[in-house]
C-alpha positions as CSV (number, residue, x, y, z in Angstrom):
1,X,12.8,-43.2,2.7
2,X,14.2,-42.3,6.1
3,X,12.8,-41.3,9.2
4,X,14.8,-38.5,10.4
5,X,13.5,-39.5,14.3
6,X,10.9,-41.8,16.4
7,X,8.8,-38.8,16.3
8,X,9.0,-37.9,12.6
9,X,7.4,-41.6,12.3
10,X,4.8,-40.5,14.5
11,X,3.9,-37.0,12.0
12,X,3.8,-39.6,9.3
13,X,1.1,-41.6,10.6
14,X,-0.6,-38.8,12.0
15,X,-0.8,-37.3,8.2
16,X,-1.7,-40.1,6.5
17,X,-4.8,-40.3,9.2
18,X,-6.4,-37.4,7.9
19,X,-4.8,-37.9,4.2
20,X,-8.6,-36.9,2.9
21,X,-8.3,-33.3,4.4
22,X,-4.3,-33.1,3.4
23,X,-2.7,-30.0,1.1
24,X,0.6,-31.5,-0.2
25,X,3.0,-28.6,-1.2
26,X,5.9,-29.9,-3.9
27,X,9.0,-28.0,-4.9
28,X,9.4,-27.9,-8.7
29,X,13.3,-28.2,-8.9
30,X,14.9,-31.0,-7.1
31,X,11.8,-32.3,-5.3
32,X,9.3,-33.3,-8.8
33,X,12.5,-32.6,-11.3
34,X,16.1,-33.3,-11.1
35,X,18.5,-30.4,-11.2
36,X,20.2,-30.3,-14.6
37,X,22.8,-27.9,-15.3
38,X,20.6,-26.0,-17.6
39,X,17.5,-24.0,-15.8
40,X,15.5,-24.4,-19.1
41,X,15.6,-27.9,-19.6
42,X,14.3,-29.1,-16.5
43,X,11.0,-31.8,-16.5
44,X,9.1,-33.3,-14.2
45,X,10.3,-37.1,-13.0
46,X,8.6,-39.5,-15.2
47,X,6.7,-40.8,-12.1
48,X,5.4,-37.7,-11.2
49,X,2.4,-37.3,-13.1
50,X,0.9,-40.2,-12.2
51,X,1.4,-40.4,-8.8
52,X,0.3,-36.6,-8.5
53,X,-3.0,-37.3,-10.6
54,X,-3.3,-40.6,-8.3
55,X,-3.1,-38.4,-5.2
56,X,-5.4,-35.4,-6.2
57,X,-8.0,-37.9,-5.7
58,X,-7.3,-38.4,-2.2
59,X,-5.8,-35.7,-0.8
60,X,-7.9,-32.4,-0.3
61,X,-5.6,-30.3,-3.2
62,X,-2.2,-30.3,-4.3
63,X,0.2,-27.2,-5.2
64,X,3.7,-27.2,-6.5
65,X,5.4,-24.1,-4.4
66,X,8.5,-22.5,-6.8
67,X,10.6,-20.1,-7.0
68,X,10.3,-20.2,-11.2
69,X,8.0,-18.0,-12.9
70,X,4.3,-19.6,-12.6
71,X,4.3,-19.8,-16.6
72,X,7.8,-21.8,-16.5
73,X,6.8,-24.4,-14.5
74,X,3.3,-24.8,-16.1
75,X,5.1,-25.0,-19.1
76,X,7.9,-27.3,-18.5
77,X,6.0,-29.6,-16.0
78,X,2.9,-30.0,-18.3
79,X,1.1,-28.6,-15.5
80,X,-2.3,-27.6,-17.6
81,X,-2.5,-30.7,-18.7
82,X,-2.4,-32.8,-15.7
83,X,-4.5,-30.2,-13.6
84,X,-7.2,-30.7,-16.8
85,X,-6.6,-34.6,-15.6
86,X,-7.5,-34.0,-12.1
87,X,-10.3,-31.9,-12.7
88,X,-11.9,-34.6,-15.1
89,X,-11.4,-36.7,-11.3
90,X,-12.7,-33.8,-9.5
91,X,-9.8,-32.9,-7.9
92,X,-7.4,-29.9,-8.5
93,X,-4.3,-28.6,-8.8
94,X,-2.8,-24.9,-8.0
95,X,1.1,-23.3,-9.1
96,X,2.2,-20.4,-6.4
97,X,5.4,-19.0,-8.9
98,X,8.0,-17.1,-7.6
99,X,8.0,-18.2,-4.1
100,X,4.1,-17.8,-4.3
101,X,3.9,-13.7,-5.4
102,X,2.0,-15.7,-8.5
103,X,-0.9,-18.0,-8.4
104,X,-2.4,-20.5,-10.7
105,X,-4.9,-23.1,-10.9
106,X,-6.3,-25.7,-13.0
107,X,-10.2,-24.2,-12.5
108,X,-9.1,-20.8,-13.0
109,X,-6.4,-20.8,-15.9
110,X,-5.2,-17.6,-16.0
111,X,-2.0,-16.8,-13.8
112,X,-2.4,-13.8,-10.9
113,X,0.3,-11.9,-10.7
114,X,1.8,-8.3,-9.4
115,X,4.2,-5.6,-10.1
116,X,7.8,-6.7,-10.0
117,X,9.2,-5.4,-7.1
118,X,10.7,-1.5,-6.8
119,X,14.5,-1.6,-7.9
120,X,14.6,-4.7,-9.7
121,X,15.3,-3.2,-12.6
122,X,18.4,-1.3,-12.1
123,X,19.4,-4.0,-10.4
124,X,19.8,-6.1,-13.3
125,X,21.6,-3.2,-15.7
126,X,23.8,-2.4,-12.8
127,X,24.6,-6.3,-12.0
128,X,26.4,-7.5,-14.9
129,X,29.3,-5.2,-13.8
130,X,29.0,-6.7,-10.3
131,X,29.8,-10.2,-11.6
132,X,32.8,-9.1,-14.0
133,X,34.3,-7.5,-10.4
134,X,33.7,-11.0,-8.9
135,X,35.4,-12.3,-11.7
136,X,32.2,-14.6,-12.7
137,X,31.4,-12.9,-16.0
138,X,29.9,-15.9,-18.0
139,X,27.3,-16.4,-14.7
140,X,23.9,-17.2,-16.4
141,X,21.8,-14.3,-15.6
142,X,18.4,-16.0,-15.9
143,X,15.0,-13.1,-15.4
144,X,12.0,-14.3,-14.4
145,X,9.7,-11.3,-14.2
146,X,9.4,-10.8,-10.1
147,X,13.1,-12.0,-9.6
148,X,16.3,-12.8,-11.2
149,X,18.4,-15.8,-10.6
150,X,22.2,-16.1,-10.9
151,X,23.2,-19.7,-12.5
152,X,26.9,-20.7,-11.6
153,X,26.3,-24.6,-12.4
154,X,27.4,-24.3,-15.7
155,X,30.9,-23.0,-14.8
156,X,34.5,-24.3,-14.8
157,X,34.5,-23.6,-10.8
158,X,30.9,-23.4,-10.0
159,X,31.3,-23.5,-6.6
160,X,33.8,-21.0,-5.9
161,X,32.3,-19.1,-8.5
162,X,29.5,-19.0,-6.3
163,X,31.0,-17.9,-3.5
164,X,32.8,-15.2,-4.7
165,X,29.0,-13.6,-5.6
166,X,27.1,-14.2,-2.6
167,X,28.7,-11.3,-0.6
168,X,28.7,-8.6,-3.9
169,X,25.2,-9.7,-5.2
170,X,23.5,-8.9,-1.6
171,X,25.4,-6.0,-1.4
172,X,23.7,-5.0,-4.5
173,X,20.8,-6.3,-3.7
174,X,20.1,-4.7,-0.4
175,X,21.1,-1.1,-1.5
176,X,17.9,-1.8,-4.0
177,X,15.5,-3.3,-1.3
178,X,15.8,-6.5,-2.4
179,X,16.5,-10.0,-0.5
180,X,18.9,-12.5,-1.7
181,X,17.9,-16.2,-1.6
182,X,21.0,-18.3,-1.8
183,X,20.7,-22.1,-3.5
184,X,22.5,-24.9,-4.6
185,X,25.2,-22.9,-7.4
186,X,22.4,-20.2,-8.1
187,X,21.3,-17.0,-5.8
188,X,17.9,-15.7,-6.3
189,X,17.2,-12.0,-5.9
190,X,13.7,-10.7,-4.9
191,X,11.4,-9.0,-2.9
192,X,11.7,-10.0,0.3
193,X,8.3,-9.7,1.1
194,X,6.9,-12.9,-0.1
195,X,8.4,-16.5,0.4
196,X,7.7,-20.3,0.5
197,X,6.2,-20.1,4.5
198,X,3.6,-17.7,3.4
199,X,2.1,-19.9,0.3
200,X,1.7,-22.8,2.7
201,X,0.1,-21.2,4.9
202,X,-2.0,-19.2,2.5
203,X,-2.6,-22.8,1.0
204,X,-3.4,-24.7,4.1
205,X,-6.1,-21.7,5.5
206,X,-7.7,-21.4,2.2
207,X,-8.4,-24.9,1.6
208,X,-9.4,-25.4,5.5
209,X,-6.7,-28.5,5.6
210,X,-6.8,-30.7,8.4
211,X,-3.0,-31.7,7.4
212,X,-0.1,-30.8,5.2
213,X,3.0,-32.2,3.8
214,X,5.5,-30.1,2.0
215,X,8.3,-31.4,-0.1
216,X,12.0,-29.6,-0.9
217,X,15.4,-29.9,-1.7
218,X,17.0,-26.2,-1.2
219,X,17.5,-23.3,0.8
220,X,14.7,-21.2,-0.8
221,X,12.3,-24.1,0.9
222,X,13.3,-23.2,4.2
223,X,10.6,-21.0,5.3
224,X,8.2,-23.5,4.2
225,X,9.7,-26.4,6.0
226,X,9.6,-23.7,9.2
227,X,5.8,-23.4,8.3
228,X,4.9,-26.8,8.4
229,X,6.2,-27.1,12.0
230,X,4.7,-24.2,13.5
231,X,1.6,-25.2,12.5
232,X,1.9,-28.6,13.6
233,X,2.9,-26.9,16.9
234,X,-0.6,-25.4,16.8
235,X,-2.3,-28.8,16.3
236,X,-2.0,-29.2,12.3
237,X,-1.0,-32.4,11.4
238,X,2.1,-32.2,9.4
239,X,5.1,-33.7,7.6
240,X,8.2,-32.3,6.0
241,X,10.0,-34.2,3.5
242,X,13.9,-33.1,2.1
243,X,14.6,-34.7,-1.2
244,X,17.8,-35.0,-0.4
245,X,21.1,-33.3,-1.6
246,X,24.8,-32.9,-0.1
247,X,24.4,-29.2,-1.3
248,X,21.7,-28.5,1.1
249,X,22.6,-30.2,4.6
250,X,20.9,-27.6,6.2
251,X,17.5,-29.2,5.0
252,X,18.0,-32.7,6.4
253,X,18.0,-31.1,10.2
254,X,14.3,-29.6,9.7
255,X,13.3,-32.5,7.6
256,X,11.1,-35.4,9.3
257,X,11.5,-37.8,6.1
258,X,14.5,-37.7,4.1
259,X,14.6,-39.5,0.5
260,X,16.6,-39.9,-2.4
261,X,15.9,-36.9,-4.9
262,X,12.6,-36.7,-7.0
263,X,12.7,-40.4,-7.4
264,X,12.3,-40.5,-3.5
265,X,9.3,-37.6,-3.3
266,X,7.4,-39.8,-6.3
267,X,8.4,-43.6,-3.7
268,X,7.3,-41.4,-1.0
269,X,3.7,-40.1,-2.3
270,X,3.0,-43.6,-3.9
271,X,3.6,-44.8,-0.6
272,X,0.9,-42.6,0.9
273,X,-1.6,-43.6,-1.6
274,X,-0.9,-48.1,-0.9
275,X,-1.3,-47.3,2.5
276,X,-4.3,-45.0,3.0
């Protein structure tokens, strides 16, 4: 764990002061599971569950924030069964999916979800000829319901892959009405109406949190990072954390603690709890 300044030390201290009244945001991807090369087969750290169910107890509620469908990351995290955990603790444990257009909790059970956005769907029959221009047909087209993600990761040049789509796939994308959200070898395409700042801040005023943490690893966690430090600038203790990557630099500058991948976010939180 590193902090990023003599100041970020300072937001640390002043979060774990009011841990009790704390909402702790995760990314799913990167922050509680390491990237793999295939979207489907990603799971949660081994240390995660525990230290999550550990924390519930002593935080005021915990959330993992994603871009993946809610449903996905229930599924693949084990999610039902570890917010079933925390509410035999009485604590509990929420999913915003898709950059928080879907909502789920442990007490409720049932996902909340809307429409998917106007123009998604030609979109998608009209982008497979985009990526043959770009000269990426094998991209993995993966659809998630509100969104649709473009994998390069699993490409000879995923990189340069991925750079020949950003420019095309927006174009596309904006003469639908849609936002791009470009990541590390994958570019999400959505509604731009809904992203990561909004759930925390939805999250911290519903549960009346006297602090907040929030934890990412990628560009699609920027507005949330941006969320946590406009509320601390209105008073709110708060602490952003970067599980660290060299395909996200951009992160590390808004981040006050940096650590080493999900391994680091799981150090990090077990950390919290000793100390409390």
């Amino acid at each position: 764990m590193e902090f990023t300044s003599d100041d970020a030390r300072a937001h640390y201290d002043a979060v774990r002061d009011v841990l009790r009244g704390t909402v702790v945001g995760l990314d799913f991807d990167g922050t509680l599971s390491p990237v793999v090369d295939d979207p489907e087969a990603a799971r949660l750290h081994p240390g995660a569950p525990g230290v999550l169910l550990e924390l519930a107890e002593v935080v005021r509620a915990v959330a993992v924030i994603t871009g993946r469908p809610a449903r996905q990351a229930i599924a693949m995290g084990d999610l039902d069964a570890l917010g079933n955990a925390m509410l035999d603790r009485g604590a509990e444990l929420f999913v915003f999916g898709q950059y928080g257009n879907e909502r789920w909790s442990a007490t409720e059970q049932r996902i909340r979800s809307p429409r998917p956005p106007s123009g998604l769907a030609t979109f998608e029959r009209e982008l497979p000829s985009v990526l043959r221009k770009a000269g990426a047909p094998d991209a993995f087209i993966e659809e998630k319901g509100l969104a649709v993600a473009v994998h390069t990761r699993r490409m000879d040049d995923p990189t340069g892959a991925f750079e020949r789509l950003v420019d095309p796939i927006r174009s596309l994308a904006e003469r639908h009405h849609l936002a791009i959200e470009p990541g590390r070898n994958v570019i999400e395409i959505r509604s731009g109406d809904m992203h990561k700042g909004h759930a925390v801040r939805t999250f911290v005023a519903e549960q009346e949190a006297s602090g907040v943490i929030f934890g990412g690893d990628d560009l699609g966690d920027i507005e949330a990072f941006e969320a946590v430090r406009a509320l601390r600038a209105d008073g709110l203790p708060g602490l952003v954390v970067c599980s660290a990557s060299h395909e996200a630099p951009d992160l590390v500058e808004l981040a006050d603690v940096v650590v080493d991948g999900p391994a680091g976010v799981v150090e990090l939180l077990g950390g919290l709890l000793l100390q409390r």
